[in-house]
Each structure stands twice: as C-alpha cells, then as structure tokens.
GUTOR-306453 format. One record per residue (C-alpha): x, z, y negated; residue number from 1. Coordinates in steps of 0.1 Angstrom, whole numbers, plus 5000, padded with zeros to 4 digits. Last residue first. Layout:
// GUTOR-306453
R    c1    c3    c2  num
R     X     Z     Y  NUM
...
This chain:
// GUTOR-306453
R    c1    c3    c2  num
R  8883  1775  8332  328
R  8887  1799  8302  327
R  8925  1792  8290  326
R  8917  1754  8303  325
R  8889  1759  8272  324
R  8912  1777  8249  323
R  8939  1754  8252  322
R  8917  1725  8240  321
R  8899  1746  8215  320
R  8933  1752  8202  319
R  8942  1717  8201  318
R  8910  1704  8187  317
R  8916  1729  8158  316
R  8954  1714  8150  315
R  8932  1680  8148  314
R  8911  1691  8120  313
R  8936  1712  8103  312
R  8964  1689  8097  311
R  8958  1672  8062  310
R  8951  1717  8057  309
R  8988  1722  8067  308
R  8986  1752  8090  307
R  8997  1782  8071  306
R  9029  1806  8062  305
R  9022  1819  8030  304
R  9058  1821  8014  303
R  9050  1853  7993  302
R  9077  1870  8012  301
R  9057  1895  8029  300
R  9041  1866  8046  299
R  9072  1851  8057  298
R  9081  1884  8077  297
R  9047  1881  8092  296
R  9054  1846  8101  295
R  9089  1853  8115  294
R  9075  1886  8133  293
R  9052  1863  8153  292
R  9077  1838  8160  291
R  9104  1861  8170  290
R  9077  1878  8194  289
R  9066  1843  8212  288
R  9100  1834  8215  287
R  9110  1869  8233  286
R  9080  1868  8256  285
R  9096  1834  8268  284
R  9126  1847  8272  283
R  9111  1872  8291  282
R  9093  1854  8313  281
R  9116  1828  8324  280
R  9119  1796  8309  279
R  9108  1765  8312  278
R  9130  1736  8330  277
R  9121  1696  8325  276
R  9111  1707  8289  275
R  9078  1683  8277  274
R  9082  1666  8242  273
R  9057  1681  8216  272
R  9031  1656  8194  271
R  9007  1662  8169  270
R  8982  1644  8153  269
R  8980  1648  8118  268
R  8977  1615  8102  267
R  9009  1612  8089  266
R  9027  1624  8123  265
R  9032  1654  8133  264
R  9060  1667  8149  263
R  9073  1695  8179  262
R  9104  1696  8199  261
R  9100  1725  8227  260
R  9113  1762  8227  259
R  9139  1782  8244  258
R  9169  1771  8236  257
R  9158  1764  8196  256
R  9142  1801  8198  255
R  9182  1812  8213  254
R  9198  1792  8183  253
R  9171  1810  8153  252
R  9179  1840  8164  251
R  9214  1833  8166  250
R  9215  1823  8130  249
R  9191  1851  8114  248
R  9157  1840  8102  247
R  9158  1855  8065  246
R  9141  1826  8044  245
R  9176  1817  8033  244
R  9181  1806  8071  243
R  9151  1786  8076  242
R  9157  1768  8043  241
R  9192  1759  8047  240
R  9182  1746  8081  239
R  9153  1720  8064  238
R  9179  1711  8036  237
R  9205  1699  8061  236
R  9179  1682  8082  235
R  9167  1663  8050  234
R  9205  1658  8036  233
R  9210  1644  8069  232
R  9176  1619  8073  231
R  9189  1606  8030  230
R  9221  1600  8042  229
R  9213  1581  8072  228
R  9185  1564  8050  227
R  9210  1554  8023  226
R  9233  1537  8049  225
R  9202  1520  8058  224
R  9203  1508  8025  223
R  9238  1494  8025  222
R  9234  1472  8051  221
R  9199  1454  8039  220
R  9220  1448  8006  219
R  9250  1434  8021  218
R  9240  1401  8016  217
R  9228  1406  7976  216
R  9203  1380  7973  215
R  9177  1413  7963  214
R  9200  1426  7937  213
R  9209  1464  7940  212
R  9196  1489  7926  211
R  9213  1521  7943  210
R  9187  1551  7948  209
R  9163  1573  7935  208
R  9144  1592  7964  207
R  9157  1624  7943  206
R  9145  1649  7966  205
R  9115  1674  7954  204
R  9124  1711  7954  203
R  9121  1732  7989  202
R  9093  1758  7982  201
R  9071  1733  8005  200
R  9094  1729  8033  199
R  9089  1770  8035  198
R  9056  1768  8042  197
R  9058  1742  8062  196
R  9074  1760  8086  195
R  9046  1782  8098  194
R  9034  1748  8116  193
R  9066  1740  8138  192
R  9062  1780  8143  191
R  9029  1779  8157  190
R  9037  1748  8180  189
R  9065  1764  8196  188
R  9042  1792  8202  187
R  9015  1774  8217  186
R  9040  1750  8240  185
R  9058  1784  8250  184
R  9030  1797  8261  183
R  9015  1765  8282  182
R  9052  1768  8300  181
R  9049  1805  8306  180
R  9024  1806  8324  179
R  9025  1842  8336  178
R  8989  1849  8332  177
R  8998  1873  8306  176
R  9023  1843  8290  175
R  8979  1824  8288  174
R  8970  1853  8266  173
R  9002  1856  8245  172
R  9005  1822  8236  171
R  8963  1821  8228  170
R  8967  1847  8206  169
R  8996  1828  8192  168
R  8976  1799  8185  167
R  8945  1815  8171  166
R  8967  1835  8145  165
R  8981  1802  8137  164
R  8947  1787  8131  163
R  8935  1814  8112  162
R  8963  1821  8084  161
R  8968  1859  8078  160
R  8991  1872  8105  159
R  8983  1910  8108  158
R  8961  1904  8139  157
R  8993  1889  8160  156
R  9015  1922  8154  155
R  8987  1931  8185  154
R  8967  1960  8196  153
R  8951  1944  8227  152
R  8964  1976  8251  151
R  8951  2003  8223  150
R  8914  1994  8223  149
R  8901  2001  8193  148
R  8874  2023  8180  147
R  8894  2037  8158  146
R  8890  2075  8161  145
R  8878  2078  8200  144
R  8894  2044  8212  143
R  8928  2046  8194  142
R  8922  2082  8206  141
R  8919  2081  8243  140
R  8949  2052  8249  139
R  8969  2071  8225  138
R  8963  2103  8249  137
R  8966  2081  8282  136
R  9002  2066  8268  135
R  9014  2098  8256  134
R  9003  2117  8293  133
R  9013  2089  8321  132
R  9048  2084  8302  131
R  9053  2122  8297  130
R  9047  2127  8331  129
R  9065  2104  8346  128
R  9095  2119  8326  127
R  9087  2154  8334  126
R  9109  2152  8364  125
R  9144  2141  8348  124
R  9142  2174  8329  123
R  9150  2169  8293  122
R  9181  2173  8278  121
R  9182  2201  8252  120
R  9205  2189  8223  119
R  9196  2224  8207  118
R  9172  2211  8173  117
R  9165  2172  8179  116
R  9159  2182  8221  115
R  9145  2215  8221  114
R  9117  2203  8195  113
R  9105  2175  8216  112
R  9102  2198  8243  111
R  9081  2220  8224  110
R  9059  2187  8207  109
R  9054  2176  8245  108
R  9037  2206  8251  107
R  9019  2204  8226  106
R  9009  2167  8235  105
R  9001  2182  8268  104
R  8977  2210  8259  103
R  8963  2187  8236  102
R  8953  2163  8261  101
R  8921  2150  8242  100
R  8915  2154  8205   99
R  8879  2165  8200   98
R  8849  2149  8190   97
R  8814  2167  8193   96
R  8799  2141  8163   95
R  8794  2169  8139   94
R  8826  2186  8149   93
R  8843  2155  8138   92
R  8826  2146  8108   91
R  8833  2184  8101   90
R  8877  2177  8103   89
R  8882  2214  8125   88
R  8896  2191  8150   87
R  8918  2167  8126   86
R  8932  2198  8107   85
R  8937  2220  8135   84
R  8959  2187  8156   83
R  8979  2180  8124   82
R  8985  2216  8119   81
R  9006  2216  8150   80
R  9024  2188  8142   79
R  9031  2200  8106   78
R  9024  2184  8076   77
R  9049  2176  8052   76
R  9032  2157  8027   75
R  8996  2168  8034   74
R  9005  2209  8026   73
R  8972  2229  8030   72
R  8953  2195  8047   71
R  8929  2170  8036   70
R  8914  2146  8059   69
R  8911  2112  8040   68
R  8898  2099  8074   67
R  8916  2067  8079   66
R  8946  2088  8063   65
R  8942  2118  8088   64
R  8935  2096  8115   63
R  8968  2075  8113   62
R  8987  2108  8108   61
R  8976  2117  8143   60
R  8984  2082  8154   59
R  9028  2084  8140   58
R  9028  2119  8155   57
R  9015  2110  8186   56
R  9041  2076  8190   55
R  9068  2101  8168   54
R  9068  2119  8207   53
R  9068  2093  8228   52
R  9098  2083  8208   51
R  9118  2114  8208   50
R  9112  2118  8243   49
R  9124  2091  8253   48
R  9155  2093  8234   47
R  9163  2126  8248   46
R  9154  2107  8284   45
R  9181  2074  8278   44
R  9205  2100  8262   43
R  9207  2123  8294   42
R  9211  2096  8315   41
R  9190  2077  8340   40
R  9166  2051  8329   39
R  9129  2045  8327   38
R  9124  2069  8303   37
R  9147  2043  8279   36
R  9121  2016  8285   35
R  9089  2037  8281   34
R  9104  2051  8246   33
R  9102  2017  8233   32
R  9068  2010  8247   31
R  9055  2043  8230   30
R  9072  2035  8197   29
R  9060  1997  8193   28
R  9024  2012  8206   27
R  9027  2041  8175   26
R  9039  2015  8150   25
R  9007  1992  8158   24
R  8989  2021  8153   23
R  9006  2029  8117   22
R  9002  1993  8105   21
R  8965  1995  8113   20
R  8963  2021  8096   19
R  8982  2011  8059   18
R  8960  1977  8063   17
R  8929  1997  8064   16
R  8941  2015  8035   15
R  8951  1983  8018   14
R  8913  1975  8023   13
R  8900  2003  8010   12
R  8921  1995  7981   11
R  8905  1962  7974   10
R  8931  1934  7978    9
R  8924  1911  7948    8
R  8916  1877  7959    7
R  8941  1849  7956    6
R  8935  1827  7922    5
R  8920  1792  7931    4
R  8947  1761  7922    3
R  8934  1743  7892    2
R  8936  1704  7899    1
C-alpha cells in the first residue's frame, strides 16, 4: 500500500499560520506581564511593562501582515508608525475602523521607552491601569481585525489531529469549571494517544528468541524469563523515546505525578485507573499545558502526533461522552 503524499501548504495558508502564531504570542505576553504587575518591586513592574507593551506591538504587526499593509521602512517599523500605517490602511477607512485606545497604548509606548532606555521604574499606580488598558485594546482588536475573540485563543487550535484537539479542548473547558479530575482524565488520555507517534519511529524488536526443545522441562521457565526481558527492554525503549523526542526529565516526572495510567487494549477500548487524590488547579492547568506544547513540539518534529486510526471509533465515543456531561 502507497501512503498519500501530505498536501502542500498554500502560502496563504502559512500566512494565516504566521498570524495566528503572532496573536497567540501577544495573549502568552499579556498574561505574562499580568503576573509580574501583580507584584511589588521595581523589576516585577519594569517587566510588566515591557511585556504589555511587546503584547501591542506583537498584534499591530499581526494586522499589518494579515493585511499586507505596506509601510516606508516594514523591517523596522516604528510603534508610532505602526498605528498611522494601519489607520490610514483604505480598507480601513472604507469600513470606518479605527484602532481603539490609542491615546493609551501611546502612552504606554512612552513609558515603555523610559524603562529599556533610563531604567525608569514605573509608578506603582499605573499598573491597574495598564492591565485594564492592554488587555481591553487586544480584546478590541483581535475582534475588530480578526474577528476572534481573544479570551478562547488557544495553543490548542495549532494541534493538527482532530480527536486530540477535541480532547484537550474539552480538558480545558471542563478545568474552567474547576473539575479538575474529568481534566486531568482528558489530558492524560491525549498524551497516552500522542505517544504513538513516537512508538512508531521506534525500530521493530527482534521477537526472535531461544529454540529450545518442546520436552525440555525448563523450557516453560526460561520463556517467561524472555518475557520479563522482553516487558523491560519495551519500558526502557518507550522512556528513551520520550526523552530523545525533547520532553525534559522532570517534566516528564511531575506529568507522571499528576496524571492517571492510561491503555488500550487490541480492540481499542480504552481504559484509565481512577487517582484516590486529584490535584489542585494549577497542577492540573500545568499538565494540560505540557501536554499541549508536547504535541505541538512533536508536530514540528515531523512525528505527527495522532489518535491511532484501529482506535478512532471508540476514542470518538469518548469524546462525545465527555462532551455530553460537558453540556448537561
């Protein structure tokens, strides 16, 4: 059997792909520099700043590649000239669309320039308000230039197999309901299935082993002294795997602590073993996150990180299954 080439990626859609990146970037930014606003110190608020900051930066440039808006000098454009280019843009003028807050996002630009270029610290004051200002501007434009919304922008969307994508949507939805038990479940699941990919660049084992005569008495012995060996070297390979794919050790050790046992058997049904303890919140936030980035990492690897297709059927009546209590 022929396997079916892979579909060239159009370059509109590698464009699209090169956007979406960029917003995603721009939330990652913004809910990194809401965790060190949060804080006292000089550091914690320059680094704030810096972040809400590249956030608006990172979107504006989104819009002017979405757009193919040209500028005087598009390789190091300006902050500034960002906001003329994009509001002077005529598909823009035609529709009546300006940038909102600008006033504030220039503002923001000053302070940001204080900070890198004099090692101004910011007042502690203006940190509420440059949390409620960067996140209702990239609220505003993700909506006004993208026509997304910027609170279900998710790492989730870039993974490419269905069923997985489906799983850890559903992780994330029910771990927003704080149930973090049916979250852990989805995303232990997800990864279970993502390994498989790897398994499969594994080489065949040897299954050859020691003839011996069927009278022999300790024959029966012997063999199952093959199977030990054979269920190590299996476990060993299965680690060495993870690892080389670029999961780091204690990564890997604190997902182990956190999630649940997960197999299928021959036919594809799947089974998990129950924790007597789940965990909190955020380590279970944390699981669903390394196994997100793990796929996507995998991805970029070539490994292709799917849902077995002997599993499919009954991985499919699982996540309608979760979706349906998801919905009652």
């Amino acid at each position: 059997m022929t396997s079916k080439a892979p579909k060239p990626i159009s370059a509109a859609e590698d464009k699209a792909y090169a956007v979406f990146r960029r917003l995603l970037l721009a939330k990652q930014l913004y809910k990194h520099g809401l965790e060190h606003s949060k804080y006292g110190g000089a550091l914690n608020k320059m680094i704030a700043v810096h972040n809400f900051h590249n956030a608006i930066e990172i979107i504006l440039k989104a819009i002017i590649l979405h757009y193919d808006i040209e500028s005087d000098n598009h390789l190091d454009i300006k902050f500034n000239e960002m906001i003329k280019a994009i509001n002077k843009h005529s598909l823009f003028k035609k529709k009546d669309i300006t940038l909102s807050y600008q006033r504030e996002i220039r503002n923001l630009n000053l302070s940001r320039n204080l900070v890198q270029h004099h090692g101004f610290e910011p007042e502690s004051s203006s940190m509420d308000s440059w949390r409620v200002y960067t996140r209702d501007f990239l609220v505003q434009t993700c909506q006004d230039y993208f026509t997304r919304s910027f609170d279900d922008l998710s790492p989730v969307d870039l993974i490419e197999d269905d069923q997985l994508k489906a799983l850890l949507r559903l992780s994330s939805s029910v771990l927003n309901e704080n149930n973090t038990e049916k979250s852990v479940i989805l995303s232990s699941i997800a990864f279970r299935s993502a390994c498989t990919a790897i398994f499969g660049t594994l080489p065949e084992k040897d299954s050859t082993y020691l003839v011996l005569p069927s009278d022999c008495k300790i024959r029966t012995n012997i063999l199952k002294v093959f199977e030990k060996i054979d269920e190590k070297t299996s476990n060993t390979l299965y680690f060495a795997a993870l690892l080389s794919s670029g999961i780091k050790l204690v990564d890997y050790k604190r997902f182990r602590s956190i999630a649940l046992p997960v197999d299928f058997a021959m036919d594809g049904t799947l089974y998990y073993y129950h924790k007597k303890i789940y965990p909190n919140i955020e380590d279970t936030l944390w699981a669903h996150d390394f196994v997100v980035n793990t796929i996507i990492y995998w991805q970029t690897l070539g490994l292709k990180p799917s849902v077995p297709d002997k599993f499919k059927k009954k991985m499919q009546i699982i996540i309608n299954e979760f979706g349906d209590n998801l919905d009652k």
